[in-house]
Every structure is written in C-alpha cells, then in structure tokens.
ROMARTI-810431 format. One line per field, with one value per residue (C-alpha): residue number from 1; residue in one letter; x, y, z. Coordinates in steps of 0.05 Angstrom, whole numbers. Each point is the difference from the previous one (the first is absolute). Layout:
N
i: (NUM, ...)
aa: (A, ...)
x: (X, ...)
y: (Y, ...)
z: (Z, ...)
***
This chain:
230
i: (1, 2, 3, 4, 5, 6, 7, 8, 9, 10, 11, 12, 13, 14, 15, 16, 17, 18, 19, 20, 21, 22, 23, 24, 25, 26, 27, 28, 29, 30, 31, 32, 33, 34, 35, 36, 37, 38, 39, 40, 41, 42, 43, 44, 45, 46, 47, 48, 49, 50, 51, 52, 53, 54, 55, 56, 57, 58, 59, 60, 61, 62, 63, 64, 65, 66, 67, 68, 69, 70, 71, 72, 73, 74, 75, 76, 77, 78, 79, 80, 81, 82, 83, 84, 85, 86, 87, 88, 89, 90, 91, 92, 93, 94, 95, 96, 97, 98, 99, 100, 101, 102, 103, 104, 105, 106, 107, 108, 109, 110, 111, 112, 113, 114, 115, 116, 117, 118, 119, 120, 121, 122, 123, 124, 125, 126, 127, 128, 129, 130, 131, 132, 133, 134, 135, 136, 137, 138, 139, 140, 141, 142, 143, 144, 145, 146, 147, 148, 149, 150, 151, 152, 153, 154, 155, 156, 157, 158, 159, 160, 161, 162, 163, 164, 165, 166, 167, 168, 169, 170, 171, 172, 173, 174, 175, 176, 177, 178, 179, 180, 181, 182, 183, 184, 185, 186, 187, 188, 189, 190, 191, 192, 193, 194, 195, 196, 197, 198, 199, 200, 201, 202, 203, 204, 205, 206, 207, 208, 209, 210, 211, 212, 213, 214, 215, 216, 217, 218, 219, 220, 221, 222, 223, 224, 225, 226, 227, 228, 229, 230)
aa: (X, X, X, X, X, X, X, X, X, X, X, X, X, X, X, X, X, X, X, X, X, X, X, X, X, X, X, X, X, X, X, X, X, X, X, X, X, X, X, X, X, X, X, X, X, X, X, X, X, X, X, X, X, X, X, X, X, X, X, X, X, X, X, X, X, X, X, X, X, X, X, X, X, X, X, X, X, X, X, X, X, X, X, X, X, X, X, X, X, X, X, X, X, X, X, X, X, X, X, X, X, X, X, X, X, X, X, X, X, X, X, X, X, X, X, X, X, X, X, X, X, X, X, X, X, X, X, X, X, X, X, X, X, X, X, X, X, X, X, X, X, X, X, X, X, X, X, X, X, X, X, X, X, X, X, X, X, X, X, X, X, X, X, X, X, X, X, X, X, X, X, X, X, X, X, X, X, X, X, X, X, X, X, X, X, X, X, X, X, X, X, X, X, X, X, X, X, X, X, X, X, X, X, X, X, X, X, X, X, X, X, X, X, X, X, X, X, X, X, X, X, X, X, X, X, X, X, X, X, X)
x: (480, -58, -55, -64, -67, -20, -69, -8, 38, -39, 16, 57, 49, 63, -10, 57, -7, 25, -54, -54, 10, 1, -70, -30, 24, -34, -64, 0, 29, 65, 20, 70, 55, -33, -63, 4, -6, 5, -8, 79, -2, -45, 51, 49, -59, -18, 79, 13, -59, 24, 65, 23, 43, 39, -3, 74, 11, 41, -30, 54, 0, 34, 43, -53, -41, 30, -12, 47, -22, 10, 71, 39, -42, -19, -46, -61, -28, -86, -49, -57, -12, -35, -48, -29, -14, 69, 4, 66, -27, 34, 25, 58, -40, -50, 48, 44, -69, -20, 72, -13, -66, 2, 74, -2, -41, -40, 8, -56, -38, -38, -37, -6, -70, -32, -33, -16, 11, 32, -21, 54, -38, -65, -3, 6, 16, 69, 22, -3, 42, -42, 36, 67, -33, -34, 67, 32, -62, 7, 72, -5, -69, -6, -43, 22, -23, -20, 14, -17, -74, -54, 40, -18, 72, 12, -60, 12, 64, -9, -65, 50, 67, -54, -48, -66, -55, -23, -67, 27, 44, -33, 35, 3, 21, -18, -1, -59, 35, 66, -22, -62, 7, 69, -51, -65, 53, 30, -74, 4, -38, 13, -1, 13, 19, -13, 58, 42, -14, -78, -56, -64, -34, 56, -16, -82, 10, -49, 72, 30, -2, 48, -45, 41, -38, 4, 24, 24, 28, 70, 30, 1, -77, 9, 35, -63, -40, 41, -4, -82, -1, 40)
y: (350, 48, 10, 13, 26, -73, 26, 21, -62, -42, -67, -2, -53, 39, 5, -26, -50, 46, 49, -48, -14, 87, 3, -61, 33, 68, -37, -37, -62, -28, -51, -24, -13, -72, 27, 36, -35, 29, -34, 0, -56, -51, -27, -5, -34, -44, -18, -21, -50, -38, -31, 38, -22, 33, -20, -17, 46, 60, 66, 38, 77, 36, 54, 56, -25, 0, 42, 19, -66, -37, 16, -43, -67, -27, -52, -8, -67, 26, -44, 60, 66, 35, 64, 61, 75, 31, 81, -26, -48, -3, -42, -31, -22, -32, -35, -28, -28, -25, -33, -38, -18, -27, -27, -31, -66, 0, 74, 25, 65, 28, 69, 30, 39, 15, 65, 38, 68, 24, 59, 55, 56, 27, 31, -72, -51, -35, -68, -58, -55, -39, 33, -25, -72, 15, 17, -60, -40, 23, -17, -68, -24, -24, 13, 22, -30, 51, -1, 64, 24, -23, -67, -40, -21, 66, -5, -77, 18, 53, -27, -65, 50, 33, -54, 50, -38, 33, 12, 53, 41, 48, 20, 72, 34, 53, -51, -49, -52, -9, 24, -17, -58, -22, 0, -33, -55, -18, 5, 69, 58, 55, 63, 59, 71, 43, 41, -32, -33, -18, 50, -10, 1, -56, -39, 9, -15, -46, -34, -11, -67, 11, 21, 11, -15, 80, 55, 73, 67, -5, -37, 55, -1, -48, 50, 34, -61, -7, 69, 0, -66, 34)
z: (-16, -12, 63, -23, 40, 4, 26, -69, -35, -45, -20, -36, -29, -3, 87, 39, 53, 58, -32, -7, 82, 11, -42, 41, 60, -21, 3, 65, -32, 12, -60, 6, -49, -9, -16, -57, -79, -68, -59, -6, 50, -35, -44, 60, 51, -66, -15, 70, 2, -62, -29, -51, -49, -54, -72, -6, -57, -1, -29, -37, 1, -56, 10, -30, 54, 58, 60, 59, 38, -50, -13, 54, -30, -65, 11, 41, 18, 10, 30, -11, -15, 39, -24, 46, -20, -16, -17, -34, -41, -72, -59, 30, 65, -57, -41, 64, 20, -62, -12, 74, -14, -79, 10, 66, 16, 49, 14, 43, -29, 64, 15, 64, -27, -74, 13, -65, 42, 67, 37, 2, -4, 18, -74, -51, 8, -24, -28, 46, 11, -51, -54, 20, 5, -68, -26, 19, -29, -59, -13, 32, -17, 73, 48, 68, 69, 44, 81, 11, 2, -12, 3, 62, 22, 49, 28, 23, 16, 49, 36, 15, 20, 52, 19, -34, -20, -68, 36, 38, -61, -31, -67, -10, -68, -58, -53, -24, -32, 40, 67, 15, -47, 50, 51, -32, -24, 66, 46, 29, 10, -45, 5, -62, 16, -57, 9, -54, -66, 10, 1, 14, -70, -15, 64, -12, -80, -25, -37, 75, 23, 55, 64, 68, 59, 28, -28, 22, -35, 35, 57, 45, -1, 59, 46, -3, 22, 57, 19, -6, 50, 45)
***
C-alpha cells in the first residue's frame, strides 16, 4: 500500500480506509474505520435497508464472453446491477449489464453517482461515472435510481447511524450539482472548495443556480484560520 504526504493529499476516491484515518490524523482529526463513506457504499447502506429480491431468471453467458470469474459458473440469478466510475469499464461489462437488466424482471438498475466528469488531474478533466450510467441507458432505455450523491438516502442514513441532526453537518465538496446539491437536499450547510471541479466564474455564473452557503479556495484554507485565532 502506497503512503502518501497526506498533508498534501487532496480528496480523492481511490484513498484507502487505513489512509483516509492517516490523512485525518495529519490534521488533528481522528476518524475511525466507521467513519469514513465513499460512494461505493451507497448501494451496500441502500441494499441492506430493503428486501431485495432476484428476478428468478438466469442470465446466460456465452462462451466468447466469458471472463476468468465467470468460468467455474454459468448462470447468474441478479437482483440489480449496480453502476460506479470504473477505469475498466468495457463492452462486456455493458452487455452483462444490459442482459441483467432487459432479461431479468424486476432487475434493479441503480447508480452510485452520474457525474458528467471526475477530477483526475489538475490539467482536464476526464469522463465521469455518468458515462458508464449513460451507457447503460442507452442500451436499456431505463433510467437508473441513484443512491449516491446528490441523492438524499446517505445523508439520512448516516445522520441516524450517528445520532447528527442535519443542522449541525455541513456538506463540503468541489462540485455544484452533486456536492453541494447532497447537502442543500438533505438540510445542511454547504460549503464548496474551489480546488476541484468548480471555479469561481462557474460558481458566480449568472447560469448557476446552485449557491453553497460559504465557500473557500481549498480546504486547507481553514488551517490558516486556526492558526490566525491562535
């Protein structure tokens, strides 16, 4: 497992959870294994709070199209399919979701986010995990249910798991309509660091209709703060 300086680490979705606790640590904040979320884990949170049932119908993979897994069975009985940001993402992944989806009743089609772009660089930005989504939209003329951002469901389900009222979150992000949006959605404060995907001309465009209730250039702006009241 690679260290990083996580006095330098940004947010980042690829960050492991012993990482995540190093990085809060770096700061002054301890947040334990418990704490952390991703959007990985909406689908998981959301399929635990609900029966879930499979359609009853097998999906059959042809030999051109199976993959190492896949070998040792033949036959998948799939209650949902389930759709994130994948670097890996390809026709096979496409058509076994498609195959679940159009040839299963009942087969649940949910997204964990629909974000046009993702932030992987400081140079463009690249594809999102709304073009997986879109993908899958396409080929199944369905439209996905989202648990992820700026869905509510988290939100709700973490201010119960800790006892938070939603008056005392604050949502804090780089994106206008998932983040801040999460956090406008479920009655937080919000705040937007525009270290990420949102600059200012975007956040003061006269087109924006997404206003957080504060804003900074970077989250690190506050170790400054801190410092000053010292």
């Amino acid at each position: 497992m690679s260290r990083r300086n996580t006095k330098e680490s940004r947010n980042d979705r690829w960050i492991t959870a012993p990482d995540l606790e190093l990085q809060s640590e770096s700061f002054g904040r301890f947040e334990t294994k418990d704490g952390g979320r991703r959007a990985a884990h909406a689908p998981i949170r959301w399929r635990q709070s609900r029966s879930l049932e499979d359609g009853g119908k097998k999906i059959e993979l042809k030999p051109g199209f199976l993959m190492e897994h896949d070998k040792d069975v033949k036959s998948y009985l799939v209650g949902a399919v389930v759709v994130g940001f994948d670097r890996y993402f390809n026709y096979y992944k496409v058509q076994y979701g498609t195959l679940c989806i159009r040839e299963n009743p009942g087969c649940l089609f949910i997204a964990t986010n629909r974000d046009a772009v993702t932030h992987l660089t400081d140079a463009q930005e690249w594809a999102g995990g709304g073009s997986m989504v879109g993908a899958i939209c396409g080929s199944t003329q369905r439209e996905p249910l989202v648990v992820g951002k700026p869905s509510t469901f988290m939100m709700d389900y973490l201010a119960n798991k800790f006892g938070i009222l939603k008056s005392q979150i604050c949502m804090v992000g780089d994106r206008l309509d998932t983040d801040i949006l999460f956090g406008q959605n479920g009655g937080c404060k919000t705040l937007l660091v525009l270290s990420g995907v949102t600059s200012l001309s975007m956040l003061q465009s006269p087109s924006n209709s997404i206003q957080p209730d504060f804003y900074t250039n970077k989250i690190s702006d506050f170790l400054s703060i801190k410092a000053a009241t010292l």
